[in-house]
C-alpha positions as CSV (number, residue, x, y, z in Angstrom):
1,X,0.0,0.0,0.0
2,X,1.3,3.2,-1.2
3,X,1.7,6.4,1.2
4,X,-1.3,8.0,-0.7
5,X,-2.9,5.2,-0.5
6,X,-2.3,5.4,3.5
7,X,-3.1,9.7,3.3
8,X,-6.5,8.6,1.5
9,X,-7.8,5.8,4.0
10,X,-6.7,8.1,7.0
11,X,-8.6,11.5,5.3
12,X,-11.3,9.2,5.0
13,X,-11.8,8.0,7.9
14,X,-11.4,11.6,9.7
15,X,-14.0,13.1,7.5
16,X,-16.7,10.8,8.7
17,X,-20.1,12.6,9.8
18,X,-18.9,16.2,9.0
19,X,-15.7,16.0,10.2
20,X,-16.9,14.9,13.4
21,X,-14.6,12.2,14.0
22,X,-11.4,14.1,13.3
23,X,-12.5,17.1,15.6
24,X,-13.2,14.5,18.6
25,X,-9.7,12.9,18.0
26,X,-8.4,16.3,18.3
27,X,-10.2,17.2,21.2
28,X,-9.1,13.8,23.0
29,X,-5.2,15.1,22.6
30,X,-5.9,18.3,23.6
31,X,-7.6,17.3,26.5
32,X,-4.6,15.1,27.7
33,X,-2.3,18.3,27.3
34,X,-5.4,20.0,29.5
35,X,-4.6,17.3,31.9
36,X,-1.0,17.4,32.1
37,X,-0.7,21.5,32.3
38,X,-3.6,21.3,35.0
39,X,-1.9,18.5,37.1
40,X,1.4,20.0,36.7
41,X,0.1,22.9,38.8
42,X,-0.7,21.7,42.4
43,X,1.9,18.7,41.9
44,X,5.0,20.8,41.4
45,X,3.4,23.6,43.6
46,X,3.4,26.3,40.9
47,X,0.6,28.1,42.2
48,X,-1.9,30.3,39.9
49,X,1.1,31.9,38.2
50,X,3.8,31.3,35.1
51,X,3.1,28.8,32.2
52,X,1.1,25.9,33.5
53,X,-1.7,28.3,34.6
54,X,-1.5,29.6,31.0
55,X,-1.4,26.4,28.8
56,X,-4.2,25.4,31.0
57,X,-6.7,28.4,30.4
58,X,-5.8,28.3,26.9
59,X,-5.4,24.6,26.4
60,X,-9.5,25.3,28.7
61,X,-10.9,27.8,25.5
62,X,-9.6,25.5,22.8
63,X,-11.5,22.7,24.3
64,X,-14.3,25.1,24.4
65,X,-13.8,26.0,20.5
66,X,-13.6,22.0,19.7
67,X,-16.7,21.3,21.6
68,X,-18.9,23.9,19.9
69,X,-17.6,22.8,16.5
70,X,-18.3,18.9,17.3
71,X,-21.7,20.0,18.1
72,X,-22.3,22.4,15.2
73,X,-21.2,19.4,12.5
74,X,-23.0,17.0,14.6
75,X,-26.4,19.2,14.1
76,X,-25.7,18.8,10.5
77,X,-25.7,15.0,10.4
78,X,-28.9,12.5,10.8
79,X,-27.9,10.9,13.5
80,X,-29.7,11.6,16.7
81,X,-27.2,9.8,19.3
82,X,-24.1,12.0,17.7
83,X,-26.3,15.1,18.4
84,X,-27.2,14.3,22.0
85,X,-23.3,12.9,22.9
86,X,-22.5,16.0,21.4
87,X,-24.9,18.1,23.3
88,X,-23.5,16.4,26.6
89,X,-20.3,16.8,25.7
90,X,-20.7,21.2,26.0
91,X,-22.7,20.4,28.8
92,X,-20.1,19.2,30.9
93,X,-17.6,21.6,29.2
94,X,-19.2,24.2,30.7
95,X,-19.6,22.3,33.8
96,X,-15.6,22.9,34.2
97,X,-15.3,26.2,32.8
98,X,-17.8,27.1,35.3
99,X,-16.3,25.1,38.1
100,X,-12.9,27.0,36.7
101,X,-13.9,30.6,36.8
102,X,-14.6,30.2,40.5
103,X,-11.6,28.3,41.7
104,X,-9.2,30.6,39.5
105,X,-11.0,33.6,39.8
106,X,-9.5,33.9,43.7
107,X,-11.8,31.4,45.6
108,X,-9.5,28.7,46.0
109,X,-11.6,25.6,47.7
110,X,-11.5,22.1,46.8
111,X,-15.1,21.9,46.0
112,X,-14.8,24.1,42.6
113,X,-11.3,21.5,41.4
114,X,-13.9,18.6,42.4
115,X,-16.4,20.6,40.1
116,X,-13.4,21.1,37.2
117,X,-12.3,17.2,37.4
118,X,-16.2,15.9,37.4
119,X,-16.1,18.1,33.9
120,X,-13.5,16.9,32.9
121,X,-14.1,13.2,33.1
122,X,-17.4,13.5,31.9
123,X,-15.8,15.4,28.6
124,X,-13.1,12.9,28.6
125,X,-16.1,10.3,28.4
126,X,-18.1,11.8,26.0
127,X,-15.8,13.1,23.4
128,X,-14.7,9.4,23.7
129,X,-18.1,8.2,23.5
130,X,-18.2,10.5,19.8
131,X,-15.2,8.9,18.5
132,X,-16.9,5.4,18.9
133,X,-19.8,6.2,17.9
134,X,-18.4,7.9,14.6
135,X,-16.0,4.8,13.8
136,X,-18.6,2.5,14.7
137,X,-21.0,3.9,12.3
């Protein structure tokens, strides 16, 4: 199998449902950098300053931007289940941008990062959820 051949299959496959599939695989790696700038924070003790804050609240609006756009191309396909995964998925997007606001916006309790990691999982899960459901279909 030739490299075009390869390019092809792959451009394919990431076009599937509107492009839905390729912007969930994006939004699966951006949300492990999320992850890993978020983390990096309290484990190193870096406090709500410098880089990692930074590549976390922009790494946060990205993940924001993806979500929308899953759900816009979702609302253009047929398929009911990719429209409501998609629908949960900015739900609990905005479940940790919310939770987010709060606990960097000065009120530093462990209730808001509970709030920002229940988002997160649930994002995690549902933009995961997408993917299957766009290569399973």
């Amino acid at each position: 199998m030739s490299l075009e051949n390869k390019v092809y299959r792959l451009m394919d496959l990431v076009s599937r449902h509107n492009y839905v599939t390729g912007l969930s695989m994006l939004e699966i790696l951006t949300l492990i950098g999320l992850y890993s700038a978020g983390m990096a924070i309290p484990i190193f003790n870096l406090g709500l300053q410098g880089s990692a804050i930074t590549a976390h609240i922009y790494g946060a609006i990205t993940i924001a931007i993806l979500g929308i756009l899953i759900l816009a191309a979702a609302m253009r396909t047929n398929e009911l289940k990719l429209k409501a995964i998609s629908l949960l998925n900015v739900l609990f997007i905005l479940v940790a941008a919310f939770e987010g606001l709060f606990y960097f916006g000065g009120f530093v309790d462990p209730s808001y990062a509970l709030g920002m990691a229940v988002g997160f999982v649930g994002t995690l899960f549902s933009t995961s959820g997408i993917l299957f459901y766009c290569l399973s279909h």
